[in-house]
C-alpha positions in Angstrom: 0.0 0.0 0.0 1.5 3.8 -0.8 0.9 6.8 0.2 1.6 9.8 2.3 3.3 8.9 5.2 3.7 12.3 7.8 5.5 12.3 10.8 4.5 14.4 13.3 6.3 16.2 16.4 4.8 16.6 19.6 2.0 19.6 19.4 2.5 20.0 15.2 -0.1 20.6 13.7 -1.5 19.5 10.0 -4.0 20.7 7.8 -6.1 17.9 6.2 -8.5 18.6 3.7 -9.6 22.0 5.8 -9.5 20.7 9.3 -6.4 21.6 11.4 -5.3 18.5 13.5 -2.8 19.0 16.5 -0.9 16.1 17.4 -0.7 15.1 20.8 2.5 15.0 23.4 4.2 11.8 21.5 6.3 11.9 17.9 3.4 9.9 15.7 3.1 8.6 12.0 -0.1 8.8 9.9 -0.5 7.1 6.8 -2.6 9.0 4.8 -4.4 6.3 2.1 -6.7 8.4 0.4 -5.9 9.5 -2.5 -5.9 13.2 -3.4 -6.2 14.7 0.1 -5.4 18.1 0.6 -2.5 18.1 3.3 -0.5 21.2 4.3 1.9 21.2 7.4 1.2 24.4 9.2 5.1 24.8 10.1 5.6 24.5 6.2 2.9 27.3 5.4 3.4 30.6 4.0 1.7 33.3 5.0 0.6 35.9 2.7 2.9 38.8 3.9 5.8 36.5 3.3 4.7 35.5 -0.5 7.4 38.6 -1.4 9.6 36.6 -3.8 8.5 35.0 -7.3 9.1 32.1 -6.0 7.2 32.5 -3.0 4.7 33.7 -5.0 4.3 30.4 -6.8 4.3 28.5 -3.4 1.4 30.6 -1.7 -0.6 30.2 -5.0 -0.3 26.1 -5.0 -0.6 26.6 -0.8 -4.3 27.8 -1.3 -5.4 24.9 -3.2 -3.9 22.9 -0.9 -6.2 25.5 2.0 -8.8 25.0 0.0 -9.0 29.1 -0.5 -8.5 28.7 -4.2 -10.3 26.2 -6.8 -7.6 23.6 -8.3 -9.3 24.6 -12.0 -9.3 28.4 -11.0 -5.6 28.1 -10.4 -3.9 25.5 -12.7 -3.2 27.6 -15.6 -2.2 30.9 -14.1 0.0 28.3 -11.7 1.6 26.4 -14.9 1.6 30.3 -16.1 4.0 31.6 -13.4 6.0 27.9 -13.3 6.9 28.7 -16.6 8.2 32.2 -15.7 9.8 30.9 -13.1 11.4 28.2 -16.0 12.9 31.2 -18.1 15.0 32.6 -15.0 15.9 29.6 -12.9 17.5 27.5 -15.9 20.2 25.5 -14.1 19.9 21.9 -14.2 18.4 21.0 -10.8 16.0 24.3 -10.8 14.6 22.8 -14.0 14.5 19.3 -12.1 12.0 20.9 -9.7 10.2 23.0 -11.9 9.4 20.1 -14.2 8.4 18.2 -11.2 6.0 21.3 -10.0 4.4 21.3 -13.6 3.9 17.5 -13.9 2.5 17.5 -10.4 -0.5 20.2 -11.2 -0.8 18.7 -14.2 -1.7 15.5 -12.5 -3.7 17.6 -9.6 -1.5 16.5 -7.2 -1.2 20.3 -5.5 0.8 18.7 -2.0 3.8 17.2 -4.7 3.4 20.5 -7.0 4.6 22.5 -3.4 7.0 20.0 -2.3 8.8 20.4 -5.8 8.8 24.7 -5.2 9.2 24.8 -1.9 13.4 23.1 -2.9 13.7 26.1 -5.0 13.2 28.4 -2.2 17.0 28.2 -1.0 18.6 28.9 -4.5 16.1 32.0 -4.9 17.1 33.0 -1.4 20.9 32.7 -2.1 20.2 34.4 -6.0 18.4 37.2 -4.3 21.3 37.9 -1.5 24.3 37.7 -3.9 26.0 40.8 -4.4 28.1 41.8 -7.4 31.9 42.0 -6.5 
């Protein structure tokens, strides 16, 4: 059997398809088996003032699918719109690794993989955006 396996600290909380669960004093694991479940760790989340990057743009847009704040038809193309831009900028081989990943992932509705995939490019944008020329 697959599927999404989380592993929760003590007290972490986990959206799941709307509902925020806190887990209890104990590390657990749940096995999510339902397919297609909207799952968003709350540590993970970005909040709306912090969206201030392209990059974190493109995260807080899949993010609210995931919330269920934004409609997964509403948002696929202007999402595969903005991965694209995102495609013309960050053109190294592993930022076009995860990009690829990102657009396969809404493609296939799967808005929880689409994140995962963007959320890796968040370090390179961060080190991109700091560099300074010499």
């Amino acid at each position: 059997m697959s599927g999404l396996v989380l592993k929760l600290s003590p007290k972490e909380r986990v959206l799941i398809n709307g509902a925020v669960i806190e887990n209890g004093d104990r590390r657990s694991r749940l096995s999510i088996v339902t397919p297609n479940v909207n799952i968003l760790r709350l540590r993970d989340a970005i909040h709306p003032e912090e969206a201030t990057t392209p990059v974190r743009r493109v995260c807080y847009a899949a993010q609210l699918v995931l919330t269920g704040d934004a409609s997964a038809e509403e948002t696929r193309l202007p999402l595969l719109r903005r991965i694209e831009e995102l495609s013309q900028i960050l053109t190294d081989p592993d930022s076009r690794k995860l990009l690829s990943q990102a657009t396969e992932a809404v493609l296939n509705d799967q808005y929880y993989q689409c994140l995962k995939a963007l959320r890796g490019l968040l370090p390179r944008e961060e080190r991109l955006l700091n560099a300074r020329p010499h």
